[in-house]
C-alpha positions as CSV (number, residue, x, y, z in Angstrom):
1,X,132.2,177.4,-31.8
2,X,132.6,175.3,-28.7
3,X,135.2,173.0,-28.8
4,X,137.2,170.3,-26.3
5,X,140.2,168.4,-26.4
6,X,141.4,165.3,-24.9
7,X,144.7,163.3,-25.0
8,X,144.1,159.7,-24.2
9,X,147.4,157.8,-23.6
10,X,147.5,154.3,-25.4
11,X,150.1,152.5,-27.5
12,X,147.4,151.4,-30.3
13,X,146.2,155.4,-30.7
14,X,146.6,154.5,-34.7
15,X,144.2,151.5,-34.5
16,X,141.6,153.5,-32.9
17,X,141.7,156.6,-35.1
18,X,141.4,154.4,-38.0
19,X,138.7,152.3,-36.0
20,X,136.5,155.1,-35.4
21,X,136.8,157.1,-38.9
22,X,136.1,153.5,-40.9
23,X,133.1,153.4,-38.5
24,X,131.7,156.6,-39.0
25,X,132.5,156.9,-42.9
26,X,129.1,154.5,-43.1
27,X,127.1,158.0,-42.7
28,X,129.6,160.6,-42.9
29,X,132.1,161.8,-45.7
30,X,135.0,160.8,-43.3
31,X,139.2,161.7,-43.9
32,X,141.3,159.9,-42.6
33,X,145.0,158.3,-42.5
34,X,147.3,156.3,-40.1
35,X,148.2,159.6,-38.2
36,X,145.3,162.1,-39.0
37,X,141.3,161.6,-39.3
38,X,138.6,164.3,-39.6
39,X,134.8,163.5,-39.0
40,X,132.1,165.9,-39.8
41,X,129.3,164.5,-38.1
42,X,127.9,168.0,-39.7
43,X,128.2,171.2,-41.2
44,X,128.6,172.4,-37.4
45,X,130.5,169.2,-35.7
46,X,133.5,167.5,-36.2
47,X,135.5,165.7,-34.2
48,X,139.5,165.7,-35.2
49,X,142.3,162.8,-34.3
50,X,145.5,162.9,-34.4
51,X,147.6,159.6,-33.7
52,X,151.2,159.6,-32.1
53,X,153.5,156.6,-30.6
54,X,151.8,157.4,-27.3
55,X,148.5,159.4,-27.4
56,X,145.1,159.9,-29.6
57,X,144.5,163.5,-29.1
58,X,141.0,164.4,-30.0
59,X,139.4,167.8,-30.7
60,X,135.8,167.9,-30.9
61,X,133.6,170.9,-31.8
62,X,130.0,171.6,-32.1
63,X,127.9,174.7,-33.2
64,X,125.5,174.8,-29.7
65,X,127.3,175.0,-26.4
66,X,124.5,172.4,-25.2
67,X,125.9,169.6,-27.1
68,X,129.2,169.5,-26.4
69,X,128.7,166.9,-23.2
70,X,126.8,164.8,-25.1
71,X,129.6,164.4,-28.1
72,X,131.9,164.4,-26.1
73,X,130.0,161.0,-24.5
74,X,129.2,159.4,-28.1
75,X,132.7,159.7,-29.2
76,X,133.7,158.2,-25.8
77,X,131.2,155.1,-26.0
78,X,132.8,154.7,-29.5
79,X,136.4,154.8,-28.6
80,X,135.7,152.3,-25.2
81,X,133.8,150.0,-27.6
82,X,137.0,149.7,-29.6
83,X,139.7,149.6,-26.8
84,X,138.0,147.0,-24.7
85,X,141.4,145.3,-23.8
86,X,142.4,148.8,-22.0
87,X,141.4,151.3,-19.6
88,X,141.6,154.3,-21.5
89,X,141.8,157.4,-19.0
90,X,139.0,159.9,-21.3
91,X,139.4,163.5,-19.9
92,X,138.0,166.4,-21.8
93,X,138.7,170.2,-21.6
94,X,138.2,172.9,-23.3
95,X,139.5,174.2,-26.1
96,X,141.1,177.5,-25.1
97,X,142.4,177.8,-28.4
98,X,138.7,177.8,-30.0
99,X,136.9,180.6,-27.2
């Protein structure tokens, strides 16, 4: 299953995990707390937060190679949308862990 990971460096990585799993629990069966969130978008992708005092650390995977880039962009244009006040510095890799 390919997967990538990002670790975005902001102070309010909290906020934003909880912003983006109350937004996504409208058409997904979303976990989440103030440190940890899970969203199957399906039975193939999910995208996985994890909130520290300094860092959201993402982990997205998706059953087709092919639509890894353009997850990786949705979740993206979600997270910018809800950290307007900041640049947030987005870089994914991949997964290692997952090959």
């Amino acid at each position: 299953m390919p997967a990538s990971v990002s670790s975005v460096k902001t102070e309010h990585a909290s906020r934003y995990l909880q912003q983006l799993c109350k937004h996504w629990s409208h058409r997904f069966e979303v976990e989440f707390n103030e440190t940890a969130g899970k969203v199957p978008f399906s039975p193939e992708a999910s995208l996985g937060l994890a909130a520290n005092p300094t860092n959201l650390n993402m982990t997205l995977s998706v059953e087709k190679p092919e639509d890894l880039e353009r997850m990786q962009g949705v979740v993206v244009d979600h997270l910018k949308r809800f950290a307007f006040r900041e640049e947030l510095d987005v870089i994914w890799t991949a997964d290692a862990s997952r090959v």
